[in-house]
N, C-alpha and C positions, 0 to 999 in steps of 0.2 A: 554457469552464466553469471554474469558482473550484475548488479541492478540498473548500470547504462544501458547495458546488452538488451535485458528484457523489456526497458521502458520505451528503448528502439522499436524494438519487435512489436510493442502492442501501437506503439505510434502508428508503423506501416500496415497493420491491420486495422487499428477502427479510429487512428485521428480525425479522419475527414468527417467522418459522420459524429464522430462523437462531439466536436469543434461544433457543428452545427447543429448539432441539439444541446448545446449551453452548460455551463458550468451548475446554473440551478441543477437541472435534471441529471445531468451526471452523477450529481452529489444524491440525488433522491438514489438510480441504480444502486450505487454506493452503499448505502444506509441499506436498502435491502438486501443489497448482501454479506453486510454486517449479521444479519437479522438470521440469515442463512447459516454462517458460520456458529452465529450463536445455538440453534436449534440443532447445529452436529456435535457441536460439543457436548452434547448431553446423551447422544449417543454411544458405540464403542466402536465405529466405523473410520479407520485411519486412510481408508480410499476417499470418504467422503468428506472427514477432516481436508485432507489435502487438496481437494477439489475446490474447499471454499476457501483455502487458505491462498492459491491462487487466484481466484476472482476475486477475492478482497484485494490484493496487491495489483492483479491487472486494474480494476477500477482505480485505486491511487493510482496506478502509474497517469492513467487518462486525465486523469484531474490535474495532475502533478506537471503534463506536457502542455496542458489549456493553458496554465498560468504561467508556461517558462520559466519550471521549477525543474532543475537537473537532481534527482533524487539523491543519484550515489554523491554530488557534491552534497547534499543537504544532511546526511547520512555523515558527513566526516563532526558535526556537530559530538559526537560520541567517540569521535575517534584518540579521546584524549580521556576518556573514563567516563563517571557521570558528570552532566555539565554544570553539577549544580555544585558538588563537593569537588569533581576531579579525581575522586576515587575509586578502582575497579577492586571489587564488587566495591557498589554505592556504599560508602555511608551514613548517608546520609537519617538521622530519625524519623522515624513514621513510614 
């Protein structure tokens, strides 16, 4: 699946609601389940790694459609190496 595809798909599941419960609080969902991914990572659980690693991306997606950000465009930013040297792998110091 493309990340148009999926930002689709989480759109036609929870844009309407998530639209109206605001870009603040999305961003709080978000943050918590940052907090989530982080507390698996410290596990050795690759079902539950991937579990958060999906609701971390579905909540960006939702945030990402609030503001009329098309991700996979936003995503070509890297499509030319790092943006900062232009080098794959970076290399950038530090």
């Amino acid at each position: 699946m493309h990340i148009c595809q999926f930002q689709h798909l989480i759109e036609s599941i929870y844009l309407e609601k998530d639209s109206a419960r605001g870009l603040p609080a999305n961003f709080r969902w978000f943050i918590e389940e940052v907090g989530e991914l982080s507390r698996a990572m410290r596990g050795n659980s690759k079902d539950q790694l991937a579990e958060e690693f999906a609701d971390v991306l579905a909540w960006l997606c939702t945030m990402a459609s609030i503001c009329e950000i098309d991700l996979e465009e936003a995503t070509r930013k890297y499509a030319d190496g790092c943006p900062k040297c232009g080098e794959t792998p970076c290399g950038c110091n530090g």
